[in-house]
N, C-alpha and C positions, 0 to 999 in steps of 0.2 A: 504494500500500500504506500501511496506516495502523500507528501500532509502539508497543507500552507498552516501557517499560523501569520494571523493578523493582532498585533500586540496596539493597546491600546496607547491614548496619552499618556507620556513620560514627563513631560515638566520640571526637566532636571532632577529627575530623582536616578540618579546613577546607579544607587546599590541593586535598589528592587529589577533593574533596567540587568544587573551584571547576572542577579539569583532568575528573573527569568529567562533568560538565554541556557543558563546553566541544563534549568527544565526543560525547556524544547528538547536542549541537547539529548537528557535524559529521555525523553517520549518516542524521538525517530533518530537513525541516523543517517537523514540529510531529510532536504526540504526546502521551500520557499516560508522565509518568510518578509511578512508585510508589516512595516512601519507605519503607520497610520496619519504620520504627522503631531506637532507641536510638543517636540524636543525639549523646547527652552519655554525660558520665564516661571516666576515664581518658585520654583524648585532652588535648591544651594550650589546644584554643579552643570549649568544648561552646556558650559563650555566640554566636562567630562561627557557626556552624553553625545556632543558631535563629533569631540574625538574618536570616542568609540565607533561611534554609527560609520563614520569618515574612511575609517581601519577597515571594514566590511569584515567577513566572518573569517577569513583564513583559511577557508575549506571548500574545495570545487564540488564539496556535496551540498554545500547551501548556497542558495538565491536568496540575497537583500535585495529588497524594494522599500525605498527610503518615497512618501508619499510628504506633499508640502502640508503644512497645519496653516491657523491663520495667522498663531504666533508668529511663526515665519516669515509669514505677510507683512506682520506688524512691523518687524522688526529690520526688514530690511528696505520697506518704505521709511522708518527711521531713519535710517544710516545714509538716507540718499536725501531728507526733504527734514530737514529741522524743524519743520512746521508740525511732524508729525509723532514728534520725538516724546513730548510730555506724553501724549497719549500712551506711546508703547511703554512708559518708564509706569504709569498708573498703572499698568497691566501684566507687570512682571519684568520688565524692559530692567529694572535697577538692581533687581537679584541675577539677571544675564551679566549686564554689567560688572558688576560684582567675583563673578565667575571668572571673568576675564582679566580682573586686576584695572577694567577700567575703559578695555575699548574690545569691542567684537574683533575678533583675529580676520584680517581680510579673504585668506582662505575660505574659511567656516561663508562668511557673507558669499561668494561663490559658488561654493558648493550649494546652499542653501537655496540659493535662484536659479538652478538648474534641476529642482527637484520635481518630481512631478506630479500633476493635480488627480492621476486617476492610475488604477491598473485592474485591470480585469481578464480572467480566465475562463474556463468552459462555463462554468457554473456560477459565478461570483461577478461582483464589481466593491472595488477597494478604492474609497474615497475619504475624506476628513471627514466633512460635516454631511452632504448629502445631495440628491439629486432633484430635481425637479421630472418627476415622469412624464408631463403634458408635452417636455422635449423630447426630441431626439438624442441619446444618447452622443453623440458627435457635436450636440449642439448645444451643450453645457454651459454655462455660464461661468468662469473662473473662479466668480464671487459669490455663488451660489454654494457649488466644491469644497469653496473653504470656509463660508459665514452661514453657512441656511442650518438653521433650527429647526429641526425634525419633530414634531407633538410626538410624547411617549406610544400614544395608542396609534398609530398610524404606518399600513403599509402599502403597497401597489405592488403593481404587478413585475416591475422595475425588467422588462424586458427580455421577461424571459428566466432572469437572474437573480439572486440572494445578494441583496446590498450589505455590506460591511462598511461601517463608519464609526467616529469617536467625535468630538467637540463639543457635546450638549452630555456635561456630568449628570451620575446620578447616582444616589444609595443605592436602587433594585438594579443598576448595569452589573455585567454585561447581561444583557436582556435580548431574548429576542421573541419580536413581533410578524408574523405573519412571515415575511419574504425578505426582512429586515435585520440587523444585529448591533446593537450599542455596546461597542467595546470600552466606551470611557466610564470607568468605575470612583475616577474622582481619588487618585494615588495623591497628586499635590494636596489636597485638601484632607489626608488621614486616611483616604480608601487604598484600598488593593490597584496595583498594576494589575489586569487583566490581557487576557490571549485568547483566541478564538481557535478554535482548532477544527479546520475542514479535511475532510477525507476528498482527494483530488477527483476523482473518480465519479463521484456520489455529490448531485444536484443540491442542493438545499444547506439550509443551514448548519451550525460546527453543530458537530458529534459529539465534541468535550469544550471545557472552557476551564486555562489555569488562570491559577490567580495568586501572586506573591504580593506580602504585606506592606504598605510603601510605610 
């Protein structure tokens, strides 16, 4: 059997980010797995968490898919437009900072903007916040991808596919609704890092869901 995991928001939380890799490790050996997006902010190590991410796995038996968050977004609309800088620092933007000793590493800024807004397999689509189904798949909205609020009770038919997303925390995550899966458990905020775990093979939603202490 072959197994994506799609790992929820991280927000600089390094350690929980180190013990679940550990567990994937333990569950298969090899795999894709899916980043979900928003790495950084509000967490104590957003800078440890892209290094890691950056390194990629070491291993030609796993697939990283590194997905943009809106933090992301925030953050690197910062670093380009001062205008937008208080905002991303009210948002976590000053514990990144922080991480850094003071300035975003220009690499990391890089890397960061080259990340991508979606990925999807036979079965699946892998996105931050969510999709709007009244589109065409192909005809997503950037800002939709990475800022749309999903209602907890709400799913569609999503094309066919089992959407996986994170961005809209919750106590009851990871959750899933109908054709849908809310991987953000809310780690920065005292929840679990969560993981989603699909059987590659097999339509629908994870089969299992880990989840390490943040």
């Amino acid at each position: 059997m072959n197994f994506t995991f799609a790992v929820g928001d991280i927000h600089g939380c390094l350690e929980p980010l180190r013990e679940m890799l550990d567990r994937i490790g333990t569950y298969a050996r090899a795999g894709t797995v899916v980043f979900i997006g928003d790495y950084i902010d509000r967490g104590p190590d957003s800078k440890g968490v892209i290094d890691l991410l950056m390194n990629g796995s070491g291993s030609e038996s796993w697939r990283w898919v590194c997905l943009k968050g809106n933090h992301e977004d925030m953050m690197l609309r910062a670093c380009a437009d001062d205008d937008e800088r208080t905002w991303w620092l009210e948002n976590g933007g000053f514990e990144t900072e922080l991480s850094y000793g003071g300035k975003v590493a220009a690499n990391h800024l890089q890397w960061a903007s080259q990340l991508s807004l979606m990925y999807a397999d036979s079965h699946r689509i892998f996105v931050h916040a969510g999709v709007v189904p009244d589109l065409p798949l192909e005809m997503q909205a950037p800002q939709d991808l990475l800022w749309l609020r999903v209602p907890d009770d709400y799913s569609a038919d999503y094309w066919g596919k089992h959407l996986c997303h994170g961005h809209t925390p919750s106590d009851a995550n990871p959750l899933t609704v109908g054709n849908r899966t809310n991987i953000d458990s809310g780690c920065v905020f005292g929840g679990p890092l969560s993981c989603a775990v699909f059987e590659d093979s097999l339509a629908g939603g994870p089969v299992e869901f880990i989840q390490v202490q943040g």
